[in-house]
C-alpha positions as CSV (number, residue, x, y, z in Angstrom):
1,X,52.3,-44.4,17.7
2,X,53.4,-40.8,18.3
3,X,52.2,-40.7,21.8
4,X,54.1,-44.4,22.6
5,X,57.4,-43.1,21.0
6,X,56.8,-39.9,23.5
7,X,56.6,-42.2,26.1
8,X,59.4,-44.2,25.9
9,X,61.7,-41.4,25.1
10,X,60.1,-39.6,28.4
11,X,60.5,-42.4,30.5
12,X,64.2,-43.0,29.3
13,X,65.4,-39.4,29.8
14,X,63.8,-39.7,33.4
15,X,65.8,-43.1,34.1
16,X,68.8,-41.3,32.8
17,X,68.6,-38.6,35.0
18,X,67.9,-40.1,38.2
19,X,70.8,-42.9,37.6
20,X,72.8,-39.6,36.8
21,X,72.1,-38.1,39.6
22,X,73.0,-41.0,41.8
23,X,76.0,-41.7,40.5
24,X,77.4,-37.8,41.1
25,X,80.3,-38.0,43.2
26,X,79.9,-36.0,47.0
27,X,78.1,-35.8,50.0
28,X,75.2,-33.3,51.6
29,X,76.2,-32.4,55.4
30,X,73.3,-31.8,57.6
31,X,73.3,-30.5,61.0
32,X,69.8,-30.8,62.9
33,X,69.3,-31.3,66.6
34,X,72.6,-32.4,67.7
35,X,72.6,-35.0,64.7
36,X,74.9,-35.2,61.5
37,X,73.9,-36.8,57.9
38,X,76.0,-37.1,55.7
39,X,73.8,-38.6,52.4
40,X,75.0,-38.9,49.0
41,X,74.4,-35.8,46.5
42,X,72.2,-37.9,44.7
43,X,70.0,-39.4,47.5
44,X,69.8,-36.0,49.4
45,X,68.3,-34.7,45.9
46,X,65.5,-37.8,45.3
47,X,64.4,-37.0,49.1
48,X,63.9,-33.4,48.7
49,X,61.9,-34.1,45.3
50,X,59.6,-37.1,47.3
51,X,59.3,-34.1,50.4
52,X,58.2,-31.8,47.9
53,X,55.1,-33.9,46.1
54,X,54.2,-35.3,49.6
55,X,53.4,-31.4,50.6
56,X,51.7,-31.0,47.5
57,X,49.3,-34.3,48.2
58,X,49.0,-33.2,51.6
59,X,47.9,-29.5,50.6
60,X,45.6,-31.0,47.8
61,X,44.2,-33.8,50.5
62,X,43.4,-30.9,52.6
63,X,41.5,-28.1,50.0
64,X,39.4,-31.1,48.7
65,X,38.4,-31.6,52.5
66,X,37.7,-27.7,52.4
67,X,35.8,-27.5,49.1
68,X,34.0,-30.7,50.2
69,X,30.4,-29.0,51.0
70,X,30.4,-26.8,48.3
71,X,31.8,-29.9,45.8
72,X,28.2,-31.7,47.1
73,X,26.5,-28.3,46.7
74,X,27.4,-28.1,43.0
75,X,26.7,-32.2,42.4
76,X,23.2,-31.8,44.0
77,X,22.4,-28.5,42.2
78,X,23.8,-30.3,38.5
79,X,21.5,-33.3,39.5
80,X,18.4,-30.9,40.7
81,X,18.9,-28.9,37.1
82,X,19.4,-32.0,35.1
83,X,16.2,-33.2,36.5
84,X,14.4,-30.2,36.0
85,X,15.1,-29.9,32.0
86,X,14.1,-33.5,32.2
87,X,10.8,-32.3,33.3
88,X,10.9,-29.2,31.4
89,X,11.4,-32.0,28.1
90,X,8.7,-34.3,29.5
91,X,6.6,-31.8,30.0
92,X,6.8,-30.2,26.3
93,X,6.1,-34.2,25.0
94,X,3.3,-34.9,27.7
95,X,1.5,-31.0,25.8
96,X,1.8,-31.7,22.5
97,X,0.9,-35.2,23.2
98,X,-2.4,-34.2,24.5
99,X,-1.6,-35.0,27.9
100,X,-2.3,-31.4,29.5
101,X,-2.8,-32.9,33.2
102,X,0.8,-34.5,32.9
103,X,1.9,-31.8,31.4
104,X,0.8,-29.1,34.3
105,X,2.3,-31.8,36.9
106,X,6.2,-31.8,35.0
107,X,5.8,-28.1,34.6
108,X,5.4,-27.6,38.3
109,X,8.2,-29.8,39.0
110,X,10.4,-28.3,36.4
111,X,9.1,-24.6,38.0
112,X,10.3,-26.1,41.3
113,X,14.0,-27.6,40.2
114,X,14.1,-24.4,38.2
115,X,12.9,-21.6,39.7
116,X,14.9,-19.0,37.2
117,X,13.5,-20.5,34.0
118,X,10.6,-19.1,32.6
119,X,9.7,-21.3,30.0
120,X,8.8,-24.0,33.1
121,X,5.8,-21.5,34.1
122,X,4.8,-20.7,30.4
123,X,3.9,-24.1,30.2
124,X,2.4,-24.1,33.4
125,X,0.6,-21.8,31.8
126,X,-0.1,-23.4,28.3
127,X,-1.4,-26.6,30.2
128,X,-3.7,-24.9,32.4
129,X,-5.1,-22.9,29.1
130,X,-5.2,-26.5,27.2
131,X,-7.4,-27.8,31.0
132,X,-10.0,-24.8,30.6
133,X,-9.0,-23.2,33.8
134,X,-8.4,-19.5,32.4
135,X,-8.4,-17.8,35.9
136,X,-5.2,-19.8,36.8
137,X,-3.4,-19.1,33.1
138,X,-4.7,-15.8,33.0
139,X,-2.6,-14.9,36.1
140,X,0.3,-17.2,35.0
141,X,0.6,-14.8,31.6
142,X,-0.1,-11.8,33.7
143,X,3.0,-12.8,35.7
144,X,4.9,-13.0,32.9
145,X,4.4,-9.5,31.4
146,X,6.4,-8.1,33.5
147,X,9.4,-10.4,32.0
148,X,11.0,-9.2,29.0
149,X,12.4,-12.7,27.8
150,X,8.6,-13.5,28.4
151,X,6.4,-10.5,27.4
152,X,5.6,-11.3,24.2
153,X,4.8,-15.3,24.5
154,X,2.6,-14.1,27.1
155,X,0.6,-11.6,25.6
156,X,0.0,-14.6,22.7
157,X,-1.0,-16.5,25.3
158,X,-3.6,-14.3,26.8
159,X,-4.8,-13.2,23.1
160,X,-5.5,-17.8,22.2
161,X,-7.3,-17.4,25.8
162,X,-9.3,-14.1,24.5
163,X,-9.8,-16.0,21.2
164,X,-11.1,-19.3,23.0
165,X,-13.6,-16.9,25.3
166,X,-15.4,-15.0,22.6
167,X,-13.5,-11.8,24.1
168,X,-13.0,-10.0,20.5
169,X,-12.2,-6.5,21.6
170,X,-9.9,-8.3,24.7
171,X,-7.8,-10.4,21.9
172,X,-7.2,-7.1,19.3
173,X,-5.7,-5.6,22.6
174,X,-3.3,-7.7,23.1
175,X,-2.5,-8.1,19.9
176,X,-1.9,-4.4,19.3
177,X,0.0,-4.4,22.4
178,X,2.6,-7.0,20.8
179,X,2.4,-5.8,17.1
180,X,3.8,-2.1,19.0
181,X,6.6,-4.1,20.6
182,X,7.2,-6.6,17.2
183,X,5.7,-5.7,14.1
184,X,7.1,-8.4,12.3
185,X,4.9,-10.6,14.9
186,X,2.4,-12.9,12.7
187,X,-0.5,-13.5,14.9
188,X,-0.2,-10.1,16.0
189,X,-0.1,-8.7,12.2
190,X,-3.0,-10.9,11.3
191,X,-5.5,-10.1,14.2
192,X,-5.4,-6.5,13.6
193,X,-5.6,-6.9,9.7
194,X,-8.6,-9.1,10.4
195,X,-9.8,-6.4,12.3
196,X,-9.1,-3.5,9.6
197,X,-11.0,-5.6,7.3
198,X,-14.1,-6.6,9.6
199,X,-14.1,-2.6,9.5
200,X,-13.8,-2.6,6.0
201,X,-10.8,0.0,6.6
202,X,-8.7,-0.8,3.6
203,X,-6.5,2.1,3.8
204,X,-5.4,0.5,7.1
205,X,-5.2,-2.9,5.9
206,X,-2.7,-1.7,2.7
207,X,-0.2,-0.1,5.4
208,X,0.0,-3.6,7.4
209,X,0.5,-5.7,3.8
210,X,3.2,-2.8,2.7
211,X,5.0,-3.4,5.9
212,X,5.3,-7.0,5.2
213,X,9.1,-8.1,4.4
214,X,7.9,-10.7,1.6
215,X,11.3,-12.8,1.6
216,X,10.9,-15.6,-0.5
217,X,8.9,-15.8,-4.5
218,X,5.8,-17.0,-2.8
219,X,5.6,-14.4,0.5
220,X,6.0,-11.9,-2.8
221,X,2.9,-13.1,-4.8
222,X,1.1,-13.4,-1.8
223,X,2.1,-10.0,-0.9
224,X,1.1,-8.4,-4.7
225,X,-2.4,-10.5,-4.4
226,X,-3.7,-9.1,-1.1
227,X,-2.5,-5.7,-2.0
228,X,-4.6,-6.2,-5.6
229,X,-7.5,-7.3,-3.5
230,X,-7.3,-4.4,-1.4
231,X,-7.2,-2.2,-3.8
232,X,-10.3,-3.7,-5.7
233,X,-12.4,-3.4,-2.4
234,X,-10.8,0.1,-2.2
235,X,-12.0,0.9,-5.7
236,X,-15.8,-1.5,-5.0
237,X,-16.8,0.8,-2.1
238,X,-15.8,4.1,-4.1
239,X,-16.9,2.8,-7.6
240,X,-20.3,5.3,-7.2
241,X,-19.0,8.0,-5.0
242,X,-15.5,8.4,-6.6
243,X,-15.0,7.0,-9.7
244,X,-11.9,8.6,-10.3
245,X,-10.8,7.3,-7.1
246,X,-12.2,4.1,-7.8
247,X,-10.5,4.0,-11.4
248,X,-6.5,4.8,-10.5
249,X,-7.2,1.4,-7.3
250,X,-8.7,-0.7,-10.1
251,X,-5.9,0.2,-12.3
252,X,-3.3,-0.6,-9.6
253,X,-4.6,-3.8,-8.5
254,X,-4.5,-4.7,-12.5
255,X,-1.0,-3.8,-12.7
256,X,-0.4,-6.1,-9.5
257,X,-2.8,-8.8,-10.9
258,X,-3.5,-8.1,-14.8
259,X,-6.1,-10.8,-15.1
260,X,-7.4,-10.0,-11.4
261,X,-11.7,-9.9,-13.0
262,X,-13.1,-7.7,-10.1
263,X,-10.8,-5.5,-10.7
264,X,-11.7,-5.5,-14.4
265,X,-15.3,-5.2,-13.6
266,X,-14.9,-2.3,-11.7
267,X,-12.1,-0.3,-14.4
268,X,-14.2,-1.7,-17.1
269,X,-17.6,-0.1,-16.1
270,X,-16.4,3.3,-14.8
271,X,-14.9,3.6,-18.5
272,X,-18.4,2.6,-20.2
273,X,-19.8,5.4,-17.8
274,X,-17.0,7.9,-18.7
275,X,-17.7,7.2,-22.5
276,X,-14.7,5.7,-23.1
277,X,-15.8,2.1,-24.8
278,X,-12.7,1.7,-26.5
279,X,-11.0,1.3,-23.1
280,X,-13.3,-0.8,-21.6
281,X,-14.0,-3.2,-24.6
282,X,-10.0,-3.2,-24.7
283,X,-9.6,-4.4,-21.5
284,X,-12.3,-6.9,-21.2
285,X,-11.5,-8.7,-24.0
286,X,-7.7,-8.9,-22.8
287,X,-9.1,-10.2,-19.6
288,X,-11.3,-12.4,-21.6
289,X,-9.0,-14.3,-23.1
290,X,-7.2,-14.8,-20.1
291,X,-9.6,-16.1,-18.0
292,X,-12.7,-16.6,-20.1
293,X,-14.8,-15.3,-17.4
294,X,-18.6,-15.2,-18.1
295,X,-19.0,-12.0,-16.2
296,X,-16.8,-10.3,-18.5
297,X,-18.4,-11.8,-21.7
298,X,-21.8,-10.1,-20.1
299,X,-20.0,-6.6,-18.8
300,X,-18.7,-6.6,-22.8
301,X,-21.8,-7.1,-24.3
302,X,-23.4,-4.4,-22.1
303,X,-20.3,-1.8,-22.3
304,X,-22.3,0.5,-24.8
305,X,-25.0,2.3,-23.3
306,X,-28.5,2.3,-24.7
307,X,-28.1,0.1,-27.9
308,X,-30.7,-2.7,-28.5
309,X,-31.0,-6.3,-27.3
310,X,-29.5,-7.4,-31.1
311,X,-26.8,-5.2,-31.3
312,X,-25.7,-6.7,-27.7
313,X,-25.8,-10.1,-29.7
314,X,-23.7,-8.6,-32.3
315,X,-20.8,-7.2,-29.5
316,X,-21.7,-10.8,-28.1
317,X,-21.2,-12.6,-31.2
318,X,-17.7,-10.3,-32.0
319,X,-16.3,-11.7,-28.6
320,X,-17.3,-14.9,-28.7
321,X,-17.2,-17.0,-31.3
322,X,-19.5,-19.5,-32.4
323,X,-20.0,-21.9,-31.3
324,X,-19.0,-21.8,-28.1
325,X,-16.3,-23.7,-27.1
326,X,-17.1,-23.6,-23.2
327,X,-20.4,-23.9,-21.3
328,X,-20.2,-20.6,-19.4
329,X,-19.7,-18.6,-22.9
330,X,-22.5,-20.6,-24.5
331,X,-24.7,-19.7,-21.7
332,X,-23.9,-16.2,-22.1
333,X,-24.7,-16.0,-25.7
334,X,-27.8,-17.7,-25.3
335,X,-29.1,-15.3,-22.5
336,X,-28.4,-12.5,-24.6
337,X,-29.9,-14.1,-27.9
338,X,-33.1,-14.7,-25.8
339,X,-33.1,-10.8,-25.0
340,X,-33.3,-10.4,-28.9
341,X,-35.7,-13.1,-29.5
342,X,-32.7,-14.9,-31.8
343,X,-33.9,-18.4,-31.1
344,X,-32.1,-20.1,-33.5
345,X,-28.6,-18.8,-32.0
346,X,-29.5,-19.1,-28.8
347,X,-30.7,-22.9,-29.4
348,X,-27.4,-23.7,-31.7
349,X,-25.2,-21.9,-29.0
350,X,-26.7,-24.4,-26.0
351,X,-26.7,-27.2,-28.3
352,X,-23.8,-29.0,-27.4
353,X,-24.8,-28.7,-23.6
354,X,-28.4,-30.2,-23.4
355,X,-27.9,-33.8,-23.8
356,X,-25.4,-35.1,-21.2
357,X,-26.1,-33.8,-17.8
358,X,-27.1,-29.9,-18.2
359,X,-26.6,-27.2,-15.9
360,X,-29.0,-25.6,-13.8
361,X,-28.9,-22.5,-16.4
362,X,-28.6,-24.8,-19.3
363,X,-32.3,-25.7,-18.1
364,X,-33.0,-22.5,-17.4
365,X,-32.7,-21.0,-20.9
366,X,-33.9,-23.9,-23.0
367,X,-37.1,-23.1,-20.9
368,X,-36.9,-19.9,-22.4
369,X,-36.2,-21.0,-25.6
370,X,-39.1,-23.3,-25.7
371,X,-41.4,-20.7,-24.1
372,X,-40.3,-18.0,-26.3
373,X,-40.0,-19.8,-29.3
374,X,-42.7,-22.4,-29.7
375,X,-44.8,-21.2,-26.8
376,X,-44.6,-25.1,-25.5
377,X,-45.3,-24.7,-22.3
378,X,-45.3,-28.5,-21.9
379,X,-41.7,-29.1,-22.9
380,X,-40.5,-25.1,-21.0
381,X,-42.4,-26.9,-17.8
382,X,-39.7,-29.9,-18.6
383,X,-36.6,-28.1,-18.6
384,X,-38.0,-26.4,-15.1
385,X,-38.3,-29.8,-13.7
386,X,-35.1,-30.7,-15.1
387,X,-33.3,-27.4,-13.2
388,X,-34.5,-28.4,-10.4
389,X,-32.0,-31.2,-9.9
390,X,-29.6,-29.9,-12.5
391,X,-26.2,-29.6,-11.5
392,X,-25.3,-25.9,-10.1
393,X,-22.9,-23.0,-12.4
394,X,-20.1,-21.6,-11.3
395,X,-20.9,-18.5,-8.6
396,X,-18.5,-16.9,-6.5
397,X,-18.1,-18.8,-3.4
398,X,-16.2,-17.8,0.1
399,X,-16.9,-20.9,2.8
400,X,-19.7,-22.3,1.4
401,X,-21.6,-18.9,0.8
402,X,-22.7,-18.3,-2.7
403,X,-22.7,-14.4,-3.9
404,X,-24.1,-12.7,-6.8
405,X,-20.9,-10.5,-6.8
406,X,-17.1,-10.9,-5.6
407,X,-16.4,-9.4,-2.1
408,X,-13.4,-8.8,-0.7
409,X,-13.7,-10.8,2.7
410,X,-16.0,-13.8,3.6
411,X,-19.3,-13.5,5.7
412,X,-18.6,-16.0,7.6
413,X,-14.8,-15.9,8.9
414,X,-14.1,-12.3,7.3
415,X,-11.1,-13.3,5.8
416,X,-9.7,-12.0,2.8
417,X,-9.9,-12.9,-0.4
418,X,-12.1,-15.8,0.0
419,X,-14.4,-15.8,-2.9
420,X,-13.5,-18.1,-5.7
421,X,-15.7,-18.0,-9.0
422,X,-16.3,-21.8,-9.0
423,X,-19.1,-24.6,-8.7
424,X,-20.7,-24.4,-4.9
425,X,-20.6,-27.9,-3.5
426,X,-23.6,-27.1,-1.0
427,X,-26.8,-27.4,-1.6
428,X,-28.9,-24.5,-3.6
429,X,-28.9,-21.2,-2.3
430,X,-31.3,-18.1,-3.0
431,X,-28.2,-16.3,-3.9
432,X,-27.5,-18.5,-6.6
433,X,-28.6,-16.1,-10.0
434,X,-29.6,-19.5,-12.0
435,X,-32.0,-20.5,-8.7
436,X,-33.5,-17.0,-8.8
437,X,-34.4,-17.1,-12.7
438,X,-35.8,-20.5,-11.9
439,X,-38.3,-18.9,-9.6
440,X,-39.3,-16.4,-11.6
441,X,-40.0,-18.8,-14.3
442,X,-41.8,-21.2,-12.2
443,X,-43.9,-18.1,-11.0
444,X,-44.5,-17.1,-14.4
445,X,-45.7,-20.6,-15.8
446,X,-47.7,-21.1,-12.9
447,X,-49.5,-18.2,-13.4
448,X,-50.6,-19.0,-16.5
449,X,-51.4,-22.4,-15.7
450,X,-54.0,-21.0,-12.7
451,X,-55.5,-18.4,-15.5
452,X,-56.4,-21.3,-18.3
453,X,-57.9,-23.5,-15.6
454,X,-59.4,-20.8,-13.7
455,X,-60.8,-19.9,-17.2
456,X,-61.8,-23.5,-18.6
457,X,-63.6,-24.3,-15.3
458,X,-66.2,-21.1,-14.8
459,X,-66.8,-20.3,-18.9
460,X,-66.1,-24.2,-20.5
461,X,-69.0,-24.7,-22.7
462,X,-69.4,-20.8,-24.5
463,X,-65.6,-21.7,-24.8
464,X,-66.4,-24.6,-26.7
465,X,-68.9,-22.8,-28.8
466,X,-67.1,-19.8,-29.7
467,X,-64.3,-22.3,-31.2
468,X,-67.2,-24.3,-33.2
469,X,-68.8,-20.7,-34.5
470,X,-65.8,-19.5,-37.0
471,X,-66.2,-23.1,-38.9
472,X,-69.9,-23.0,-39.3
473,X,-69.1,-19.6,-40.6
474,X,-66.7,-20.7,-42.8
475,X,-69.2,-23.7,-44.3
476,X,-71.6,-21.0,-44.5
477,X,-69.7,-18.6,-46.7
């Protein structure tokens, strides 16, 4: 409404002033080649305005001629650039789709409408890498070193190529080489931390994690975990040359994780060494009832040097009560009653676990129990069957791989902090401490199987006679 009133006020003012100007009284007197005009003020004023805008056309008419070529110039080079981020787009599409032929034919047409833009031959580059062909994409990101804007996606690329190739010692090079230009590079960061731990070089390892910016809650408790599972590994490897050493990294990876177990182990067992079982015993049984770990339960009943297998029962028996209110603690106290020939605890403590579905150490011990007990080889030889397809205990596990102890990295990727204390869901493994007591018991009963036949087949009959002597004796007397 604005812009109409504007208008109409506009267009009136000019109406005004051109009637105006035509109705000023006077005449213009012009002179020019022997002719005289004499035009009205007003008229003489209207022609010199039209004269004016007609050279203006005219001059505009003739710089657009001019600018003409370069006007075409600048349309074909919009079109030719419009075309190429078209490509550029299509190309990006046609790479994560899968597509790495199409995408290696847009990125060479993109490299070709836009021969400035690097990002057309890095994904040359990345297609060629995605097709297998690593001499071509090796020299594309070789190219591209030399680029600032492109020195660092390039060295990434050439590390995934190292990667693909088996080339360890290639990849870490390249990504040292980026990590010195960007610290705060991921991949880069990672691949040599892998590395420092590979080496088992955890002094290394704690300067990368301390570098780490840890932003948000969870970057922080990732941060404290891996620096309380460095320090446990520091503290594992120096636990029988330094204990000292090995003490203050325990201790510090406890103050990052409180209820971190290795770490508990580790503090816990230098201080039973040291003499100091009030320590220990403190801390394990803080740990204990924190995570109710059966490794702890075991560490505790052991933490006093040289005492008997019933006054373990009784440091058992002080942590744990009875019964058991989980499987792992029962299984404890019934290995440890077995030691001190306690039967009738070790049976009540397992007695809640024999009937639906055991475990493998369930089995294991009631063997024990029936051996050690009753001397019933029949029903021991039972349970041993019964282990055999028993469902497995918890173990620490890192990628399938079962472990008698915690480690810091896995075998298999050598990543850290990979071990979980947990069932394995593979099938048994001769790491597995319940599948190694199973073989020793096996052993044992058939041992004495292969003595009693070995000795009822070569001496049956005096056999039989010696039994049949002590009654006649005895109806004798």
């Amino acid at each position: 409404m604005t812009r109409l009133i504007t208008y109409i006020l506009l267009s009136l003012a000019i109406t005004l002033g051109i009637t105006w100007l035509l109705a000023v009284p006077g005449t213009l007197q012009i002179d020019l080649a022997g002719y005289r005009m004499q035009p009205p003020i007003g008229v003489s004023a209207l022609i010199l305005l039209a004269v004016i805008f007609l050279c203006i056309f005219i001059w505009s008419l003739i710089r657009r001629l001019i600018a003409a070529p370069k006007s075409l110039q600048k349309i074909a080079a919009r079109r030719r650039k419009d075309h190429g981020v078209e490509a550029l787009s299509n190309s990006v599409i046609a790479l994560q789709a899968g597509d790495a032929q199409k995408a290696r034919q847009l990125a060479r047409e993109a490299r070709i409408k836009l021969p400035q833009n690097a990002a057309a031959q890095l994904l040359e580059a990345r297609a060629e890498l995605a097709l297998g062909q690593w001499g071509q994409a090796r020299e594309q990101y070789r190219a591209l070193i030399d680029n600032p804007k492109t020195t660092l996606a390039a060295l990434s690329g050439l590390y995934e190529q190292a990667k693909a190739q088996k080339r360890d010692d290639a990849a870490l090079t390249f990504a040292q080489k980026a990590y010195s230009i960007s610290p705060g590079l991921d991949w880069a960061s990672n691949a040599i931390f892998e590395q420092h731990n590979n080496q088992a070089d955890w002094l290394a390892s704690l300067k990368i994690v301390n570098e780490e910016p840890g932003r948000t809650k969870e970057e922080k408790q990732n941060k404290k975990r891996r620096l309380a599972v460095l320090h446990t590994a520091i503290a594992k490897d120096a636990e029988a040359s330094n204990p000292t050493d090995a003490l203050d990294n325990a201790r510090i990876a406890l103050k990052l994780l409180p209820d971190f177990v290795p770490a508990a182990l580790i503090a816990a067992r230098i201080y039973s060494n040291k003499g100091e079982l009030r320590k220990a015993t403190s801390l394990l049984r803080r740990v204990w009832r924190a995570t109710k770990h059966p490794h702890i339960a075991l560490l505790f009943a052991n933490a006093q040097p040289g005492i008997s297998p019933t006054e373990r029962l009784k440091r058992i028996t002080d942590l744990i009560s009875l019964p058991p209110a989980e499987q792992s603690s029962a299984i404890i106290v019934a290995q440890i009653a077995i030691e001190a020939k306690s039967w009738a605890t070790a049976r009540d403590a397992l007695s809640k676990y024999i009937n639906d579905n055991p475990t493998r150490a369930v089995c294991v011990a009631m063997a024990k129990i029936e051996e050690g007990q009753n001397a019933d080889q029949g029903r021991a030889r039972q349970w041993l069957a019964r282990a055999v397809s028993a469902a497995p205990d918890p173990v620490w596990v890192a990628d399938g791989i079962t472990a008698l102890e915690w480690a810091p990295v896995s075998p298999v990727t050598g990543k850290l902090d990979r071990f979980e204390f947990k069932v394995p869901t593979s099938a048994l493994n001769s790491d597995e401490p319940e599948f190694e007591q199973l073989q020793t018991l096996e052993a044992d009963q058939n041992e004495i199987d292969l003595s009693k036949n070995a000795a009822s087949d070569s001496d049956e009959k005096p056999l039989l006679e010696q039994e049949k002597l002590p009654e006649k004796t005895n109806a004798d007397s």
